[in-house]
N, C-alpha and C positions, 0 to 999 in steps of 0.2 A: 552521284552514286553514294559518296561519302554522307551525304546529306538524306539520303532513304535509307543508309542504315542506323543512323543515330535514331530516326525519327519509329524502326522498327526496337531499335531497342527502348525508347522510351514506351512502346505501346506492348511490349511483352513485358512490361514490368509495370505496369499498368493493370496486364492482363493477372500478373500476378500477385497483385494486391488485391484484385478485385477476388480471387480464388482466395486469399487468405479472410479476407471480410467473412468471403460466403461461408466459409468451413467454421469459423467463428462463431456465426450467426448459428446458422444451424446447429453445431454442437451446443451451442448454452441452453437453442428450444427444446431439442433432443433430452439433455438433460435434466431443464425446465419440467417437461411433463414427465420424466423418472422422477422428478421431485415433488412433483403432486402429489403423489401416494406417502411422503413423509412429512407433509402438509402440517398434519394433526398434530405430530409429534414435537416437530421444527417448533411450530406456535406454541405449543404447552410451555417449551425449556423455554423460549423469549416472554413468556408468562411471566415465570417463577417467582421475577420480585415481586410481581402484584399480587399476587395467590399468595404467595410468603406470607403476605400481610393480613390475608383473611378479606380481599378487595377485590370485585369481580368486574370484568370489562364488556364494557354493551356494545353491542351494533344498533346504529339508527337508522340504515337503509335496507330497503328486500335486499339489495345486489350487492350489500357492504362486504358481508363475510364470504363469499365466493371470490371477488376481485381483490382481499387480501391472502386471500391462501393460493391465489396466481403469484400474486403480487412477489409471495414469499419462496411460493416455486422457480419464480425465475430468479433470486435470490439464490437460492441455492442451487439451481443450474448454473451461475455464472460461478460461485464457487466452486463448481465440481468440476466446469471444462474452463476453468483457468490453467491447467496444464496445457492441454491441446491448443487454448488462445497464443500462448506464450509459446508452443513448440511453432505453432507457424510465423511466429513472427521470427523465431529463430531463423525458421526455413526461408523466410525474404530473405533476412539479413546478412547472414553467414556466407554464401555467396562471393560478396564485396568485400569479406574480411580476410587478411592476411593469416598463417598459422597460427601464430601466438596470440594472435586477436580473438581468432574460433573461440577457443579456451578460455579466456576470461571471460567472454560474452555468450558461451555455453554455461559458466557456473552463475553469470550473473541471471541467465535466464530462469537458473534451478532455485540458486538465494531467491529471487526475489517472490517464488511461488511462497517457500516456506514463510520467506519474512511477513508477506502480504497474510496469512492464513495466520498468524503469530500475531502481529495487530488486532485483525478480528477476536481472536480468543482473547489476548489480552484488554480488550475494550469491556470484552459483553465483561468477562470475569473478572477482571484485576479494576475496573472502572464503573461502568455499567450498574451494573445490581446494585452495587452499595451508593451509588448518586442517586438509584431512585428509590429505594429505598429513603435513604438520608432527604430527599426531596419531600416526599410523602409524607414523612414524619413531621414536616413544616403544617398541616394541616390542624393538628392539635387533636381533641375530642370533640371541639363544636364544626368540624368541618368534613364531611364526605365527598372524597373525588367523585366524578364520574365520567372515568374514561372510558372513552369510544376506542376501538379495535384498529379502526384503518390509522387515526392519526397515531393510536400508541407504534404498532408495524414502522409506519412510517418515520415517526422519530427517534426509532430502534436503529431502523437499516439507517438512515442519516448520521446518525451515532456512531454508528460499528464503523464503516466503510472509510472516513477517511483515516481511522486508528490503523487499517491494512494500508492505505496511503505513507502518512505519514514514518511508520516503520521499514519505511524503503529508504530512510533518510540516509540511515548510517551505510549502507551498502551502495548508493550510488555515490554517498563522499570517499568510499574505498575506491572507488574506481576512478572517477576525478582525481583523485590522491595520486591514485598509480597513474596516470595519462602526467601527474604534475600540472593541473589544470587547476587544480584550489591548493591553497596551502595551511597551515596554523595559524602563521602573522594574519593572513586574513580572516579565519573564521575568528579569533582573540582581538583583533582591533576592531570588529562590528559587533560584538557580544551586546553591544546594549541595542543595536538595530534589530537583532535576532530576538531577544526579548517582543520588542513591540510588535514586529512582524509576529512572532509566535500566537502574543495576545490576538491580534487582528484577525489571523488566519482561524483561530478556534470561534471568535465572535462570528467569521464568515458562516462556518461550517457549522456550529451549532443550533440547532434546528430550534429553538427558545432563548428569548430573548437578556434572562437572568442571568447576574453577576457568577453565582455560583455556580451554574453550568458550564460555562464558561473559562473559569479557574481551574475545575472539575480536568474539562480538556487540554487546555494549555500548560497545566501540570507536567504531565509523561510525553508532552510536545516539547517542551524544553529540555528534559533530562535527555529527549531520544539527540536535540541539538548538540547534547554535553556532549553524548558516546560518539556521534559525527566525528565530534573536534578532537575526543581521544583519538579516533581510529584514523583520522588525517593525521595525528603529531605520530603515532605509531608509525604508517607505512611512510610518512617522509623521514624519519630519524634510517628506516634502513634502507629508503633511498639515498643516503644519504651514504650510508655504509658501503654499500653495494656501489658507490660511485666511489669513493678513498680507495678501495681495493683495486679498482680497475687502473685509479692515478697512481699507483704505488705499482700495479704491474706492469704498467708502462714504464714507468723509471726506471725498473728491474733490467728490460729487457736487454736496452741498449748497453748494460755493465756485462750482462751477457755474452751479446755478441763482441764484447770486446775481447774480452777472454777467450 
């Protein structure tokens, strides 16, 4: 008996991952074709540094330009139902979590929309434009680009996405922090492995295979490393606090009852 109800609860939570997929799936297509219609618009602003320059971008297939303005719709459908992605994953989750657990792992659900959406911006804008730009410029006057549309899309969104990645750093080190599951000593005694992982990871991600692209990304990869290591030494110094208090009210207690 005991053994038909494990084996039911394995398959309703099953069942209920399979419903979290679906609603997933569905919402980002749903949204996907709401964001067709801003197609033209979306493309122009990921234009901008090339136009900037007074530099126009070709297509070389019939079907090129149709399957990148999909391409970009569902781009921006997975931006717009990354809340409802994130709220069902909440809804598996929460569940299985304790009161005080809800609560961090409801704000960490909320952080990490903003943070991910804060990457992105910070990529196209604070990164982005001015590396291609600055790349372009490598050209001179005897040299004319000529970009093609799908590969530029494509080594945009390859670009953008993992700067919404990687600015989850600092936020999943607050909550390891708080679990006491990483510490300062550790992120400060691997500091030069964290470097070359950084390097590595940006060479991964980098969608070209140049020094400077590369620099480009592993730049605000590292600094997002620093704010990690600040925001670990932060919440363990008042872990730290918030455990004196408790040893000092212990000690208190027993002078108490003596009294």
């Amino acid at each position: 008996m005991a053994k038909k109800t494990d084996e039911m609860t394995v398959i309703s939570h099953l069942e209920e991952l399979r419903r979290v997929l679906l609603i997933s799936i569905i919402s980002t297509t749903v949204l996907a074709v709401a964001g067709y219609f801003f197609a033209d618009w979306i493309l122009s602003s990921l234009m901008e540094p090339i136009t900037k320059l007074g530099q126009k971008i070709y297509f070389t297939g019939v079907t090129e330009a149709i399957f990148v303005k999909i391409k970009i719709s569902f781009f921006a459908g997975f931006l717009a139902a990354l809340p409802i992605i994130l709220w069902q994953i909440w809804s598996f989750v929460v569940p299985a979590l304790k009161k005080n657990e809800r609560l961090y792992f409801t704000l960490f659900v909320f952080i990490s929309f903003i943070s991910f959406l804060g990457g992105i911006a910070f990529g196209f804008f604070g990164v982005y434009r001015m590396g291609v730009i600055f790349l372009l410029q490598f050209a001179g006057p005897s040299l004319t680009p000529l970009l093609t549309i799908d590969k530029y899309i494509s080594f945009t969104i390859s670009f953008l996405l993992p700067f919404g990645i990687v600015f989850e750093f600092p936020l999943i080190s607050f909550f390891l922090a708080k679990l006491e599951l990483v510490t300062y000593a550790f992120f400060a005694r691997n500091r030069r492995y964290a470097i070359l992982a950084v390097v590595a990871l940006a060479a991964i991600i980098t969608p070209t295979p140049d020094l400077i692209t590369c620099l480009i990304v592993s730049g605000p990869m590292y600094l997002l490393f620093e704010l990690s290591v600040l925001v670990v030494r932060i919440v363990e110094r008042r872990i730290a606090r918030r455990k004196e208090r408790e040893r000092l009210a212990e000690m208190a207690e027993p002078a108490v009852t003596v009294k």
